[in-house]
C-alpha positions in Angstrom: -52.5 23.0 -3.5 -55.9 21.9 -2.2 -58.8 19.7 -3.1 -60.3 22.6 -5.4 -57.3 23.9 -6.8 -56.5 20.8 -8.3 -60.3 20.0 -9.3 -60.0 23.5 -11.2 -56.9 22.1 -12.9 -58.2 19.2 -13.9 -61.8 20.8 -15.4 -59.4 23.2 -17.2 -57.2 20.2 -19.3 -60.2 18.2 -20.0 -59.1 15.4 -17.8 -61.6 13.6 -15.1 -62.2 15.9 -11.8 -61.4 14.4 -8.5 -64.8 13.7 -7.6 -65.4 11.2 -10.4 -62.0 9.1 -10.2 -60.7 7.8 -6.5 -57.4 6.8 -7.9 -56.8 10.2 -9.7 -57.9 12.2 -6.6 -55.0 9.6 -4.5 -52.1 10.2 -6.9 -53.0 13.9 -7.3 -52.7 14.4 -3.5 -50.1 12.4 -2.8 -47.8 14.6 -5.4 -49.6 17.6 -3.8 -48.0 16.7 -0.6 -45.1 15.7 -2.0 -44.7 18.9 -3.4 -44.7 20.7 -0.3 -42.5 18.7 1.4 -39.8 18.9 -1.4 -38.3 21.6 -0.1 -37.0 19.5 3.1 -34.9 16.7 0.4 -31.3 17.0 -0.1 -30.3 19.2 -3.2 -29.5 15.9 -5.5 -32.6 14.5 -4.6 -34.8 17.6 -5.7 -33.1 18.4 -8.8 -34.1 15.3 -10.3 -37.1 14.6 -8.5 -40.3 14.3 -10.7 -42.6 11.4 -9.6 -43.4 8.6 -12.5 -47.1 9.0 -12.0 -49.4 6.5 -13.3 -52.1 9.5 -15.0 -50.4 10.6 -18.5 -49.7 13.8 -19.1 -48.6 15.0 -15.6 -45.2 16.2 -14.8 -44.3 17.6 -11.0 -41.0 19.2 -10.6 -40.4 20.8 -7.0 -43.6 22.3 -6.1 -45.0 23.7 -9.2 -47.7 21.0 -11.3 -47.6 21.3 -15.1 -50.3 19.2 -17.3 -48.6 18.1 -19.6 -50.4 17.6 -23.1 -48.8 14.7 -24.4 -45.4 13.2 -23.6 -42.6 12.8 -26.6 -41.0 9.5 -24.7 -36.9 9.5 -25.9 -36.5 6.6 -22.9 -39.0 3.7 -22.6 -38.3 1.7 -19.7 -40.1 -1.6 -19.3 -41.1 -2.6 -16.0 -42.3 -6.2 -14.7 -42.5 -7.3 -11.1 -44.0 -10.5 -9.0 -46.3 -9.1 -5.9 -46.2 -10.5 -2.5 -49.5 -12.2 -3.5 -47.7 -14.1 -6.6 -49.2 -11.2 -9.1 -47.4 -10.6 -12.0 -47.3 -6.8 -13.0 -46.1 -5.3 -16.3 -46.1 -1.6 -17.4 -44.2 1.1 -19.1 -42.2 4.2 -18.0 -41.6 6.8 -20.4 -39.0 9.9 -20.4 -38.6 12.8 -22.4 -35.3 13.8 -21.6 -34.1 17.6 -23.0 -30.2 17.0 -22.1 -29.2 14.8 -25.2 -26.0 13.4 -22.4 -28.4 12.5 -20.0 -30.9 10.7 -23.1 -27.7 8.8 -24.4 -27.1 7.3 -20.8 -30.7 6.4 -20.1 -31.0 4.9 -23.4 -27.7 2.9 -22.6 -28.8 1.7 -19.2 -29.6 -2.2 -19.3 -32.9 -1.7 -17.6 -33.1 -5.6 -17.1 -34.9 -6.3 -13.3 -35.4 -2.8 -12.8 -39.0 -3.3 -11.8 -38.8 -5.7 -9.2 -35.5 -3.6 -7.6 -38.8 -1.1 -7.8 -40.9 -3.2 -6.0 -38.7 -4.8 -3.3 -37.6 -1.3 -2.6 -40.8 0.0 -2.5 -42.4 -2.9 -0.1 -39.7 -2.4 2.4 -39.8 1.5 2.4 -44.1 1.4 2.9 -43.3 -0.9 5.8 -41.1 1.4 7.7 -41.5 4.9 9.6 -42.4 7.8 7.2 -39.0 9.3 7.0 -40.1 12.4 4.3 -43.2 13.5 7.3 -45.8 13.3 4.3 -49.3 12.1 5.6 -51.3 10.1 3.4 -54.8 9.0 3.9 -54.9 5.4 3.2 -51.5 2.6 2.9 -52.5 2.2 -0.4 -51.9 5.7 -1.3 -48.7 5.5 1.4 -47.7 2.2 -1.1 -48.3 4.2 -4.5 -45.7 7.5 -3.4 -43.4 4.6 -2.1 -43.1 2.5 -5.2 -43.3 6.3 -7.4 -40.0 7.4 -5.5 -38.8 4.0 -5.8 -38.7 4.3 -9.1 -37.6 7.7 -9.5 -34.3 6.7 -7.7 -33.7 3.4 -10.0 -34.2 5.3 -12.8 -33.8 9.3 -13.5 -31.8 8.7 -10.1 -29.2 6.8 -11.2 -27.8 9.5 -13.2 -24.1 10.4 -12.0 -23.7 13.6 -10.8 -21.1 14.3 -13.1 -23.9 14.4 -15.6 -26.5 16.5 -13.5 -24.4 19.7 -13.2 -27.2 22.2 -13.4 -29.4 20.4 -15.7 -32.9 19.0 -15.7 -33.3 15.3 -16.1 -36.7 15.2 -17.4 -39.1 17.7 -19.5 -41.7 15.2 -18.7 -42.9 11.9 -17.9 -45.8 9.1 -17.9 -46.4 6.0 -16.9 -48.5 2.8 -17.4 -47.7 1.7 -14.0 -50.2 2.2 -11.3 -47.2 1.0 -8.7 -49.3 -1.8 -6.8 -47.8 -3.3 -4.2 -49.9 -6.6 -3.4 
């Protein structure tokens, strides 16, 4: 998916265009990348990878992009971290899980210090080599797919296998978090 593609995309939903946002046009590339790289993760990984993203209403699952009208949230997950810099952040994930065993252990989880296990994994991943080969254009938008994935595993991630077995972890998801890193 290029630049245009996803402009088109975008002008079809309503939503802002690439042009007239920066951070939209970042996170929507980023997952565009993502997305055709996902073929190269282990089969765990891609079954229940869908990147968090910080724009509502979009929900990435291997390589195909959905806009997603609104998300019916059955997990809220509330996230707060301390930066580097001393800044405290605060923001909310939100799941809409189909599988009503994978809902019940999500809505179980103590999701206490979740967000800064976020964080600190996703500082120490943006400061190492780029192990998934994406190229980014900027380390902010290298930090934003780092602390994304970083959630993904501490959350949908930390569903046992047992659980998985051939079924989707998410229908969709959004985000308040614009994952900041400093």
């Amino acid at each position: 998916m290029d630049h245009a593609s996803l402009d088109r995309m975008l002008a079809a939903s309503g939503a802002t265009t690439l042009d007239a946002d920066d951070d939209v046009q970042r996170t929507l590339l980023a997952v565009a990348r993502q997305a055709q790289h996902a073929g190269r993760r282990s089969p765990r990984r891609t079954m229940r990878l869908v990147p968090l993203l910080a724009i509502g209403g979009l929900a990435v699952t291997g390589a195909a992009t959905v806009w997603v009208t609104s998300v019916q949230p059955d997990v809220q997950i509330p996230i707060a971290y301390t930066t580097d810099t001393g800044r405290s952040v605060e923001c909310m994930i939100q799941l809409e899980v189909p599988d009503p065993e994978i809902r019940s252990y999500l809505q179980a989880t103590d999701w206490g210090g979740v967000g800064q296990r976020i964080y600190d994994q996703a500082l120490a991943a943006s400061a190492g080599p780029n192990v998934d080969g994406l190229v980014f254009d900027s380390t902010a938008e290298r930090e934003g797919w780092e602390w994304f994935a970083a959630a993904d595993d501490l959350t949908t991630g930390t569903v046992p296998p047992e659980l998985l077995a051939g079924r989707d972890v998410l229908a969709a998801a959004d985000s308040s978090c614009t994952g900041d890193l400093h």
